[in-house]
PDB file as gemmi writes it, atoms N, CA and C in Angstrom:
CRYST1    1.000    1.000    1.000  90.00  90.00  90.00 P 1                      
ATOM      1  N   UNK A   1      89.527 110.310 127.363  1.00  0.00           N  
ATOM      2  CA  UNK A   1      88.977 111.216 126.358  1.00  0.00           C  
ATOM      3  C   UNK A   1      89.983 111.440 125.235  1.00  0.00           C  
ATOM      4  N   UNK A   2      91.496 111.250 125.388  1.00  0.00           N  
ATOM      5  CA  UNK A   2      92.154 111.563 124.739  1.00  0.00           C  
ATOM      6  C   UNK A   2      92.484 110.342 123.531  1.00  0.00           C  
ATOM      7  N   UNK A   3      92.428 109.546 123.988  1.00  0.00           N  
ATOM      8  CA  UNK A   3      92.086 108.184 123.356  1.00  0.00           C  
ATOM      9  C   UNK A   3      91.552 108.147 122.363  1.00  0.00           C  
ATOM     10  N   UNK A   4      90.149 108.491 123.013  1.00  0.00           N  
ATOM     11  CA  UNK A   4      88.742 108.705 121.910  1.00  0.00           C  
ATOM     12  C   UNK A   4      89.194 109.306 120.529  1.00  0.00           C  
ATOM     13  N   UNK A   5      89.597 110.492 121.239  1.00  0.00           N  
ATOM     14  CA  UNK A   5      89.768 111.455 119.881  1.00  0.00           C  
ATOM     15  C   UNK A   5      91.091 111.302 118.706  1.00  0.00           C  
ATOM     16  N   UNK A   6      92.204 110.503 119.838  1.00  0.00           N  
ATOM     17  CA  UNK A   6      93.380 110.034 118.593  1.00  0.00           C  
ATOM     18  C   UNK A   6      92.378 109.011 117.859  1.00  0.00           C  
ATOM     19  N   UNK A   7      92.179 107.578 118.495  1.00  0.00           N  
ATOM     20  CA  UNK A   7      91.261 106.104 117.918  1.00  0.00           C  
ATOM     21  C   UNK A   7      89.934 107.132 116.902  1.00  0.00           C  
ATOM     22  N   UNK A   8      88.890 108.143 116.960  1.00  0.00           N  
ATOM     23  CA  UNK A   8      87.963 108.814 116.163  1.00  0.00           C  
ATOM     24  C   UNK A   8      88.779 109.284 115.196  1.00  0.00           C  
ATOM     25  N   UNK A   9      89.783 110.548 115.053  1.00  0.00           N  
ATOM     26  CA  UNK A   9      90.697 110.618 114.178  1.00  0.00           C  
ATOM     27  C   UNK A   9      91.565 110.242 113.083  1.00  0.00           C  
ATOM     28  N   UNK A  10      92.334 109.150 113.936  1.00  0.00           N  
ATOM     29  CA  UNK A  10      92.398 108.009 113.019  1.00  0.00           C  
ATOM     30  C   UNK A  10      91.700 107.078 112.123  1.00  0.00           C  
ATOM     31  N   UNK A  11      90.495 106.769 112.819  1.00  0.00           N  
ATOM     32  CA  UNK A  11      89.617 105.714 111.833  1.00  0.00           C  
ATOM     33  C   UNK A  11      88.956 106.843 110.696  1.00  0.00           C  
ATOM     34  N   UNK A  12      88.480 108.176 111.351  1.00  0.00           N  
ATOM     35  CA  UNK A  12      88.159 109.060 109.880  1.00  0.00           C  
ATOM     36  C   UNK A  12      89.125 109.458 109.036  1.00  0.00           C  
ATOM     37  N   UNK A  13      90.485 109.466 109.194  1.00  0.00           N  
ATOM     38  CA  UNK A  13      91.456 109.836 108.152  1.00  0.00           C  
ATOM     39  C   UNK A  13      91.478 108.669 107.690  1.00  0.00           C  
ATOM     40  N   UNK A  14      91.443 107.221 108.094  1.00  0.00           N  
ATOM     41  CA  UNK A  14      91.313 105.902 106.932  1.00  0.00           C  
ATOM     42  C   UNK A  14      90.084 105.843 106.566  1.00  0.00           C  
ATOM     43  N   UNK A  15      88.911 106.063 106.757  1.00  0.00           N  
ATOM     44  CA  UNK A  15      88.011 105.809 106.154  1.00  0.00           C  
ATOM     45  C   UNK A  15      87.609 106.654 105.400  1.00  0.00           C  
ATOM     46  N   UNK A  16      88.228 108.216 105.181  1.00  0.00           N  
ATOM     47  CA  UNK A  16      87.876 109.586 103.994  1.00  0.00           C  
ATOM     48  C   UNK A  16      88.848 108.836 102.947  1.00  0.00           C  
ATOM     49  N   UNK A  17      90.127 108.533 103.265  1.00  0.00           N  
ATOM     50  CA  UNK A  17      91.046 107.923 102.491  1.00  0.00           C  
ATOM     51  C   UNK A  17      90.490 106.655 101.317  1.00  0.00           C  
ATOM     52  N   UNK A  18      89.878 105.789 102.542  1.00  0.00           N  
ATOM     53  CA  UNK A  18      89.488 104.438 101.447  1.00  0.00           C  
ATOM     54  C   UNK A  18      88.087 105.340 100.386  1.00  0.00           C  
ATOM     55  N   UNK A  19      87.704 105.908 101.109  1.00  0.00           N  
ATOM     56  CA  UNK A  19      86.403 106.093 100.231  1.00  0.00           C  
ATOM     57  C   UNK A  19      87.155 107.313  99.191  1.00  0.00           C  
ATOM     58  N   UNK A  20      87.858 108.322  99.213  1.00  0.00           N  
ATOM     59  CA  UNK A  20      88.547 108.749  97.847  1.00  0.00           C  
ATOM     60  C   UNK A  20      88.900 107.692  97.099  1.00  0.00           C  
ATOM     61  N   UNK A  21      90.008 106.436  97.320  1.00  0.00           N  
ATOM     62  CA  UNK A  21      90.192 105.318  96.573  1.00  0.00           C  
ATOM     63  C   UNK A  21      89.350 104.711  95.952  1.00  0.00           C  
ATOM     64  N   UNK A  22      87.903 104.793  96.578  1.00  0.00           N  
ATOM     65  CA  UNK A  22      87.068 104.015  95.666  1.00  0.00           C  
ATOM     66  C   UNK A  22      85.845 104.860  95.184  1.00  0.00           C  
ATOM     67  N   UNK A  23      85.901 106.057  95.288  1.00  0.00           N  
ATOM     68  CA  UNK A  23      85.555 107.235  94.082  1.00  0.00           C  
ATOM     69  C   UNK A  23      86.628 106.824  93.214  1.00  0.00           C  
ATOM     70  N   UNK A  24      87.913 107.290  93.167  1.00  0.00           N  
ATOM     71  CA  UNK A  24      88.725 107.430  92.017  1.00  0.00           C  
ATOM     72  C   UNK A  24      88.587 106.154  91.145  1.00  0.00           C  
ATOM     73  N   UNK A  25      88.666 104.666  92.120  1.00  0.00           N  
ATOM     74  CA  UNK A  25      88.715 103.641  90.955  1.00  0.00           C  
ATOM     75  C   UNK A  25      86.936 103.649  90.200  1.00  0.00           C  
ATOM     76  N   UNK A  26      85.920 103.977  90.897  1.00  0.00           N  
ATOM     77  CA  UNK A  26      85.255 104.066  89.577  1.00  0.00           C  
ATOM     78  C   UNK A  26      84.991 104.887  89.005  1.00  0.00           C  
ATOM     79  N   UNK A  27      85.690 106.058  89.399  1.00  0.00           N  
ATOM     80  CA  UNK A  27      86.081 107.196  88.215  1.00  0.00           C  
ATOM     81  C   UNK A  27      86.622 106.506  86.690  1.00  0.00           C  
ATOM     82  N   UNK A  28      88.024 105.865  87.442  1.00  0.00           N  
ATOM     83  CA  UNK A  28      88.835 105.181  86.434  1.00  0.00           C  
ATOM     84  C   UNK A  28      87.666 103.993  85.740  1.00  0.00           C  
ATOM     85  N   UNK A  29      87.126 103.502  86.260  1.00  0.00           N  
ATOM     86  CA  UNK A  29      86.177 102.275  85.726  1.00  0.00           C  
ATOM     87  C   UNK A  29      85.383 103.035  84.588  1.00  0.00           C  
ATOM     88  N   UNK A  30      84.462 104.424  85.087  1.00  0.00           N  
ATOM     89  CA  UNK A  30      83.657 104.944  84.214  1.00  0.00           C  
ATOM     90  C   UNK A  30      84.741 105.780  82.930  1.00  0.00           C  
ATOM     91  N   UNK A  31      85.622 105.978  83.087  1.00  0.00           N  
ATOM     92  CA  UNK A  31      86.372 106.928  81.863  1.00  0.00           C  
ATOM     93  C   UNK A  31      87.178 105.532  81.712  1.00  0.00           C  
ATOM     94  N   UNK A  32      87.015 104.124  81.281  1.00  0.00           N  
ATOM     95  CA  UNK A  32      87.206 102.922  80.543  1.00  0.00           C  
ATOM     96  C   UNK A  32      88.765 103.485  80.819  1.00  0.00           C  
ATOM     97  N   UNK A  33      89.426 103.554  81.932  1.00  0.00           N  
ATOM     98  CA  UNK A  33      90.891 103.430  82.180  1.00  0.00           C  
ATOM     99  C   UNK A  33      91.657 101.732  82.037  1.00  0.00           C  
ATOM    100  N   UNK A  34      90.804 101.072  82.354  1.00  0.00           N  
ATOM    101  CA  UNK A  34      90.992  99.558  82.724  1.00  0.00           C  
ATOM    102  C   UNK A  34      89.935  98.973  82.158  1.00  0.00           C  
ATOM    103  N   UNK A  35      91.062  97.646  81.827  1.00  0.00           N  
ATOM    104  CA  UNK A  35      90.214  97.009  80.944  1.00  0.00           C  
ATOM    105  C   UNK A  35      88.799  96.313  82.050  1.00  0.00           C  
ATOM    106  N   UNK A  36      87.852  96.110  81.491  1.00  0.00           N  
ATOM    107  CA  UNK A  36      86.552  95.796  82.105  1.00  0.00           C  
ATOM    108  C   UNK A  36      86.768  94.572  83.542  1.00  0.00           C  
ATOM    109  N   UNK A  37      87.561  93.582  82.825  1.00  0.00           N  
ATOM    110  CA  UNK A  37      87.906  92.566  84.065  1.00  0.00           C  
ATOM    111  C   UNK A  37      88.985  93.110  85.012  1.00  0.00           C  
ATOM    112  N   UNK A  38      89.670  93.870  85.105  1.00  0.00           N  
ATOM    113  CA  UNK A  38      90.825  94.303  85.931  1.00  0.00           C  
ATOM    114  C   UNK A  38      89.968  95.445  86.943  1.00  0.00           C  
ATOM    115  N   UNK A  39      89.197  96.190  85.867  1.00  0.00           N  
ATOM    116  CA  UNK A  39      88.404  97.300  86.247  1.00  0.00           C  
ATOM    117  C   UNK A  39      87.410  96.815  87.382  1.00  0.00           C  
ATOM    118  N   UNK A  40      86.646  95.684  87.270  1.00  0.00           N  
ATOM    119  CA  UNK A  40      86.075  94.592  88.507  1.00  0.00           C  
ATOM    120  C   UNK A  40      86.915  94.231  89.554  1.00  0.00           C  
ATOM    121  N   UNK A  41      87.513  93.195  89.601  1.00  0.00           N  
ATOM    122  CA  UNK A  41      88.656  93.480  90.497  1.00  0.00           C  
ATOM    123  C   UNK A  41      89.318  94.562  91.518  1.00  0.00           C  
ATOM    124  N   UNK A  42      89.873  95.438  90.544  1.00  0.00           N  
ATOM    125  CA  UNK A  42      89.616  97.001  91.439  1.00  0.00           C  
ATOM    126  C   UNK A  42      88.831  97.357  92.205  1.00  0.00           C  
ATOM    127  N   UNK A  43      87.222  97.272  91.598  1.00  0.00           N  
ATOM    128  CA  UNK A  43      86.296  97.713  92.486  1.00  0.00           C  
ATOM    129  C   UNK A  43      86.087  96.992  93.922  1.00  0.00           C  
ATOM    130  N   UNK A  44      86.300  95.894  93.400  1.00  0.00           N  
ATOM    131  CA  UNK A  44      86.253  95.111  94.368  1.00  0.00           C  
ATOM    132  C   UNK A  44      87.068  94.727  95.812  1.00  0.00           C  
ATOM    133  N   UNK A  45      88.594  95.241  95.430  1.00  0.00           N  
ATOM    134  CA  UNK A  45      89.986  95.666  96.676  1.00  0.00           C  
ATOM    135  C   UNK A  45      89.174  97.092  96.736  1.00  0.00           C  
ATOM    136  N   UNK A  46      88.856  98.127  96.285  1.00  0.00           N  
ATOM    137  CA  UNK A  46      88.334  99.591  96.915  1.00  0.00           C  
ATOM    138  C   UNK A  46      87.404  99.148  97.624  1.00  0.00           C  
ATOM    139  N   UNK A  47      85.876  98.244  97.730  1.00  0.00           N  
ATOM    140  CA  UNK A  47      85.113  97.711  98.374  1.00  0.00           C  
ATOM    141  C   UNK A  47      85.732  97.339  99.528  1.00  0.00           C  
ATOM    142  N   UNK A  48      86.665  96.575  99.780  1.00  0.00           N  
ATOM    143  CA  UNK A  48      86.861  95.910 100.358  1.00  0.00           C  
ATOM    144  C   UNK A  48      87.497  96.478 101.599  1.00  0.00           C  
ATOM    145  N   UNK A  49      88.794  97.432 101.252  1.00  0.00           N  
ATOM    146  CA  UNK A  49      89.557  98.755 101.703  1.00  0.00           C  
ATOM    147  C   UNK A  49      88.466  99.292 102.547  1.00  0.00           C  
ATOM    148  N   UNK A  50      87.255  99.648 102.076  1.00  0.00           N  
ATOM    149  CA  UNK A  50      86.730 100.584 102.605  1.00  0.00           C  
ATOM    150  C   UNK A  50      85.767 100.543 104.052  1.00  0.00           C  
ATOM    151  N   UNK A  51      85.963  98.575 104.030  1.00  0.00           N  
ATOM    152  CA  UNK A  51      85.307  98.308 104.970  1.00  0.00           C  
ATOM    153  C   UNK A  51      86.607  97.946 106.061  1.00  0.00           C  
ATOM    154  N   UNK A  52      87.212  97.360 105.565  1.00  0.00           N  
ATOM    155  CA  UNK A  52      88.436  96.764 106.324  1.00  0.00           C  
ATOM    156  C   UNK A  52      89.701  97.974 107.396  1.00  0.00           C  
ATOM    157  N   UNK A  53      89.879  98.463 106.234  1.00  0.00           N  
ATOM    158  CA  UNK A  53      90.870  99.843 106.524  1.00  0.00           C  
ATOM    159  C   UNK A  53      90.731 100.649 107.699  1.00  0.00           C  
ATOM    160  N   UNK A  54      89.855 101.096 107.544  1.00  0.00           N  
ATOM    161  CA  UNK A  54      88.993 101.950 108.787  1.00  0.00           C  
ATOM    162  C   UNK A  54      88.687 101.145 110.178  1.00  0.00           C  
ATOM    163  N   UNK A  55      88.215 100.239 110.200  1.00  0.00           N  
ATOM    164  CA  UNK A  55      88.188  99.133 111.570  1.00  0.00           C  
ATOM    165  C   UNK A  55      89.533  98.711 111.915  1.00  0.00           C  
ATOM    166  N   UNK A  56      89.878  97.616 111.130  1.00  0.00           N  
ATOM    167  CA  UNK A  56      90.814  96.886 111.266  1.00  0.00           C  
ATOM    168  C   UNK A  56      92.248  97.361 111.559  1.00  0.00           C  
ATOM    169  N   UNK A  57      92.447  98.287 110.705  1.00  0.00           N  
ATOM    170  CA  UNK A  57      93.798  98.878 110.811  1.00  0.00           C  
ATOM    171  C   UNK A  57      94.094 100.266 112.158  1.00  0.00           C  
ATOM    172  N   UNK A  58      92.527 100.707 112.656  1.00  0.00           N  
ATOM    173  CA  UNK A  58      93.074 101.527 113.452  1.00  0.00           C  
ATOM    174  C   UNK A  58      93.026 100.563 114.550  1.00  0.00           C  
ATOM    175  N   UNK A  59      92.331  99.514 115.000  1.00  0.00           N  
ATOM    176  CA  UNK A  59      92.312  98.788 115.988  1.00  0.00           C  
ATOM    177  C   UNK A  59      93.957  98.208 116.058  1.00  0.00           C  
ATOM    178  N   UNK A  60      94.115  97.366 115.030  1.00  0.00           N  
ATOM    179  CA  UNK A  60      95.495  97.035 115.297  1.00  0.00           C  
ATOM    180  C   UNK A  60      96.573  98.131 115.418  1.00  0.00           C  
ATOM    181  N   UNK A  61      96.243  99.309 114.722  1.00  0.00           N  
ATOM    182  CA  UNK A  61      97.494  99.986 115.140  1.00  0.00           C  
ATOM    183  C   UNK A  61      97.386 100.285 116.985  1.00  0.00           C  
ATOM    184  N   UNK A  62      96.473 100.939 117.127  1.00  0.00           N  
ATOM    185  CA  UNK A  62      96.019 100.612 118.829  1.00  0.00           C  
ATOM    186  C   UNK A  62      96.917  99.766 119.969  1.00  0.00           C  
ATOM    187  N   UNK A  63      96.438  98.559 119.390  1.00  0.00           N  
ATOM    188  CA  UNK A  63      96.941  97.006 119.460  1.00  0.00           C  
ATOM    189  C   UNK A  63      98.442  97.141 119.801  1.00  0.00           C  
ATOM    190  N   UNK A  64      99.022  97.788 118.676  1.00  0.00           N  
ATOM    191  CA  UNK A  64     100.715  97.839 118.679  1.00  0.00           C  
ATOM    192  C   UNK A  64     100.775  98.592 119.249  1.00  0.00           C  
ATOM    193  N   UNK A  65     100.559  99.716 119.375  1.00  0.00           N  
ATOM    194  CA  UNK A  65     101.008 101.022 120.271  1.00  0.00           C  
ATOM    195  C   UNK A  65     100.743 100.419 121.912  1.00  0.00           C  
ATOM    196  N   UNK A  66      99.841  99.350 122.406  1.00  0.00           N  
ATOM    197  CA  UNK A  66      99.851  99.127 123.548  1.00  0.00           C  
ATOM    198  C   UNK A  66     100.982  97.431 123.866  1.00  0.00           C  
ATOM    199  N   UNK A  67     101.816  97.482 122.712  1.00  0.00           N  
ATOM    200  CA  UNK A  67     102.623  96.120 122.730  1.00  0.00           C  
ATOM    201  C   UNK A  67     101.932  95.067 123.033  1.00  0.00           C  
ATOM    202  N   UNK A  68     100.368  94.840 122.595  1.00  0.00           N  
ATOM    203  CA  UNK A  68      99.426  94.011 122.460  1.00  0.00           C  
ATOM    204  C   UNK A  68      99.119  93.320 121.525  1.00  0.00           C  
ATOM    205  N   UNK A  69      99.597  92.313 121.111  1.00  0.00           N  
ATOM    206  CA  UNK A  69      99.203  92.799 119.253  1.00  0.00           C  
ATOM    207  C   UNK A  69      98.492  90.578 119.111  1.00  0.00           C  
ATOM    208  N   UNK A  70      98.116  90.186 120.600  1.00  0.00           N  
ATOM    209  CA  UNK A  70      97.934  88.624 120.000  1.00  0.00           C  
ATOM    210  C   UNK A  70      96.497  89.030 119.716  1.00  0.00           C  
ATOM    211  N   UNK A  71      95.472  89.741 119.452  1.00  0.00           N  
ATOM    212  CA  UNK A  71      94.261  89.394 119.469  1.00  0.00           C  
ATOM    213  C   UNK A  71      94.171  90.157 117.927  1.00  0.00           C  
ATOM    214  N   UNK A  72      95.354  90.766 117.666  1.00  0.00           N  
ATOM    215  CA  UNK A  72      95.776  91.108 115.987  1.00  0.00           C  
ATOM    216  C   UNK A  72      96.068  89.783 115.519  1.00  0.00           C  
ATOM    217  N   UNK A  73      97.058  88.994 115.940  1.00  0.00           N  
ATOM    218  CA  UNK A  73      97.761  88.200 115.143  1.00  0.00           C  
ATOM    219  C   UNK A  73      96.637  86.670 115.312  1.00  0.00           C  
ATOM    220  N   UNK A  74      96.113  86.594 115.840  1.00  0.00           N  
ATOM    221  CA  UNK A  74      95.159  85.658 115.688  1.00  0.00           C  
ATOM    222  C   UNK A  74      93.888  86.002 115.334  1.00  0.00           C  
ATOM    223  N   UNK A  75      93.449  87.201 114.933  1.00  0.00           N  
ATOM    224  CA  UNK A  75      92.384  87.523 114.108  1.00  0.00           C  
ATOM    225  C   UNK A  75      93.259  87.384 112.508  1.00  0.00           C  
ATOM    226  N   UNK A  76      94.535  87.898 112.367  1.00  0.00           N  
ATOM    227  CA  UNK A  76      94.812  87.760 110.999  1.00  0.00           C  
ATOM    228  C   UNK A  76      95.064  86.344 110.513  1.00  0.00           C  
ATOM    229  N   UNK A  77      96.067  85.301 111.666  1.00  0.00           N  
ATOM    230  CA  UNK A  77      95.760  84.573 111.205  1.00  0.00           C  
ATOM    231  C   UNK A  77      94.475  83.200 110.681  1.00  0.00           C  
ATOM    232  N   UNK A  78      93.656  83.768 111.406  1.00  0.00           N  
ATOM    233  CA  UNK A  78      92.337  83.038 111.686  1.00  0.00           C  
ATOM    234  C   UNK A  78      91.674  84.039 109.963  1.00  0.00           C  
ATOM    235  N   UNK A  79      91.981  84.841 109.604  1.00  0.00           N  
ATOM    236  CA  UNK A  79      91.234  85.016 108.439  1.00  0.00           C  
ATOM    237  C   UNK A  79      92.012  84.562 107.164  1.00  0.00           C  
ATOM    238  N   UNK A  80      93.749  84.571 107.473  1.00  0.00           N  
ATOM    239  CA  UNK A  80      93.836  83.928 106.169  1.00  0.00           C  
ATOM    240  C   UNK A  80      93.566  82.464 106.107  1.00  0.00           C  
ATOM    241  N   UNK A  81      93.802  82.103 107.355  1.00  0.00           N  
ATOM    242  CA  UNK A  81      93.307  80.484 106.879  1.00  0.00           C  
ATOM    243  C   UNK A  81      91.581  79.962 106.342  1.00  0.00           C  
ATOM    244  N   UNK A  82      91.019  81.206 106.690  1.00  0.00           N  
ATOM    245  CA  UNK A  82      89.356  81.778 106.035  1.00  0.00           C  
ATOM    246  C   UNK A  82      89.822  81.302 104.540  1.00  0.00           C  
ATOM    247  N   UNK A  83      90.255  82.543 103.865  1.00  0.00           N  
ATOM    248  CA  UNK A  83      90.992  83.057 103.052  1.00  0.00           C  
ATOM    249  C   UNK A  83      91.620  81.784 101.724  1.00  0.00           C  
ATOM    250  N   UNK A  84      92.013  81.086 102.728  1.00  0.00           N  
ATOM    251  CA  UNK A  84      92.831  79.964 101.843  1.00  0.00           C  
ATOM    252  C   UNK A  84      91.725  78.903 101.483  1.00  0.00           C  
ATOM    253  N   UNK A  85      91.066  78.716 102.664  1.00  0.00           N  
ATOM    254  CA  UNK A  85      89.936  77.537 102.297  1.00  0.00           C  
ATOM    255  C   UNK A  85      88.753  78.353 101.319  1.00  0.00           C  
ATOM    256  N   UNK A  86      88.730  79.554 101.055  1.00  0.00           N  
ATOM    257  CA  UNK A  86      87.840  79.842 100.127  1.00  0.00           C  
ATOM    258  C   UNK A  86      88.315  79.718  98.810  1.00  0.00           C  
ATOM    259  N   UNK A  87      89.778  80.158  98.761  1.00  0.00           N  
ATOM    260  CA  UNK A  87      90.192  79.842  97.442  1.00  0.00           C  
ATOM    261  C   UNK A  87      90.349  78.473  97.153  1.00  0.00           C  
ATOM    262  N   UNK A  88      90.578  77.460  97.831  1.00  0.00           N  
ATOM    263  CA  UNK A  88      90.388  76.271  98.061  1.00  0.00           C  
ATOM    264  C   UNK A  88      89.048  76.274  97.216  1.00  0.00           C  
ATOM    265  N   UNK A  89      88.359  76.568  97.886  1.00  0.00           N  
ATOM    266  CA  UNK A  89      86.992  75.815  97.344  1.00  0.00           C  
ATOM    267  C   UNK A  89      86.687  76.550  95.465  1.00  0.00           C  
ATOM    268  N   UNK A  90      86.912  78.065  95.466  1.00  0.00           N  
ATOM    269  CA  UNK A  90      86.947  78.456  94.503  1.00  0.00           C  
ATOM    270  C   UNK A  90      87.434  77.764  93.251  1.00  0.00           C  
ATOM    271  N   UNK A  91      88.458  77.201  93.645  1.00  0.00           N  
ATOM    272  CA  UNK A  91      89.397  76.533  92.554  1.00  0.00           C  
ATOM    273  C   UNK A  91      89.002  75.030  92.462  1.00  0.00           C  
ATOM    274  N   UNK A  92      88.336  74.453  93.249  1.00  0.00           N  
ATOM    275  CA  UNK A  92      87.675  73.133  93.255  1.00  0.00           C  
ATOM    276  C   UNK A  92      86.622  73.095  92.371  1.00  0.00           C  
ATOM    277  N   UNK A  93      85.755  74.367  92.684  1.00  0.00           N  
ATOM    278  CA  UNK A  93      84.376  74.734  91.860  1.00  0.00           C  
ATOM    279  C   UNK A  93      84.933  75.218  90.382  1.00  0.00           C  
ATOM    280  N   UNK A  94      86.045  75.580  90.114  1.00  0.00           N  
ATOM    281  CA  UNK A  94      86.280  76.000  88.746  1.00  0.00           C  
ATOM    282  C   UNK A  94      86.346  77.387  88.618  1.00  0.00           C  
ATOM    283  N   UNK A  95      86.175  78.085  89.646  1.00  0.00           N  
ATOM    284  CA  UNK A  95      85.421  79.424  89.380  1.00  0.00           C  
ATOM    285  C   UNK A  95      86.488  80.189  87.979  1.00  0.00           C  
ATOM    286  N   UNK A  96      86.120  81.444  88.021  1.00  0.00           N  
ATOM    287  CA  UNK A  96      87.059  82.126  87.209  1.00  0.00           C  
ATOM    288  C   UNK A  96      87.369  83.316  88.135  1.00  0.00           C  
ATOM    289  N   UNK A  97      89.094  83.172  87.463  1.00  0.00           N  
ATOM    290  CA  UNK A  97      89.779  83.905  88.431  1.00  0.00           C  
ATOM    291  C   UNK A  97      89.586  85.646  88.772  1.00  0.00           C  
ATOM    292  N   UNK A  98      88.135  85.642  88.187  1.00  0.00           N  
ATOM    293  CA  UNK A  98      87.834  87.487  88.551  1.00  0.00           C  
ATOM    294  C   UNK A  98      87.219  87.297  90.086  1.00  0.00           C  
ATOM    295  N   UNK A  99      86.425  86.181  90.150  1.00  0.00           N  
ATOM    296  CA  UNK A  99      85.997  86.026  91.087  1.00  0.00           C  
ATOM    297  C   UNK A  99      86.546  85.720  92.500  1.00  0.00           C  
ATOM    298  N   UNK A 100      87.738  85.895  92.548  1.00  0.00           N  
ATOM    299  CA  UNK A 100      89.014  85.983  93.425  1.00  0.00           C  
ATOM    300  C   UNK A 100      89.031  87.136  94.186  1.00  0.00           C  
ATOM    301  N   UNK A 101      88.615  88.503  93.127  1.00  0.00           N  
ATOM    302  CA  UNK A 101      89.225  89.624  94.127  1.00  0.00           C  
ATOM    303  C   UNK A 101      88.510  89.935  95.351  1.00  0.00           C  
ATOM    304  N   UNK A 102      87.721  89.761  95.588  1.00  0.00           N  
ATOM    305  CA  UNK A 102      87.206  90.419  96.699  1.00  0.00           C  
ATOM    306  C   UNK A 102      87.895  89.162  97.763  1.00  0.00           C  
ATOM    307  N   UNK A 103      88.421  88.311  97.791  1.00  0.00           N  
ATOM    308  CA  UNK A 103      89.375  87.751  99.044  1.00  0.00           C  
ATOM    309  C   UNK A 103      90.337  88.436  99.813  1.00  0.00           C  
ATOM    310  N   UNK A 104      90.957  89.287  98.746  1.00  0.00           N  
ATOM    311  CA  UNK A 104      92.297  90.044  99.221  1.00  0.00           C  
ATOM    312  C   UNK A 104      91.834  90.940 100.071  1.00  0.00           C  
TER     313      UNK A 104                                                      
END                                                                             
């Protein structure tokens, strides 16, 4: 039970967190803080944060706290090599480089 409530705790203090981050960046987007293409981008790491952050990061912290950490390190590395072959292909296709951010 005690578990529960550190692992519940944790994932709601990262996930109130990512989602302020991505109020504020399209705060910043709507009061034209950033220029329009950077301002995309942004939205797009806050998107991304908001899904990732909250799962991912309380699981692995978990992970470490139980000196467990291969089913971390082969989920991370199994996504950047995702990761690389998309930009791979991105850059084969020509894309333009806004269309990048949501990888990170």
């Amino acid at each position: 039970a005690q578990l529960g409530t550190v692992l519940g705790s944790a994932f709601a203090l990262r996930f109130s967190v990512s989602v302020a981050a991505l109020l504020l960046t399209w705060l910043g987007i709507a009061l034209h803080f950033f220029d329009p293409l950077v301002g995309a981008m942004l939205a797009g790491l806050a998107v991304t944060m908001l899904f990732r952050e909250p799962f991912v990061g309380v699981i692995n912290a978990w992970l470490q706290s139980m000196t467990y950490s291969k089913p971390q390190l082969l989920t991370s590395m199994s996504t950047a090599v995702l990761k690389a072959g998309l930009v791979y292909l991105l850059v084969r296709a020509a894309a333009e480089p806004s269309r990048f951010g949501w990888l990170w």
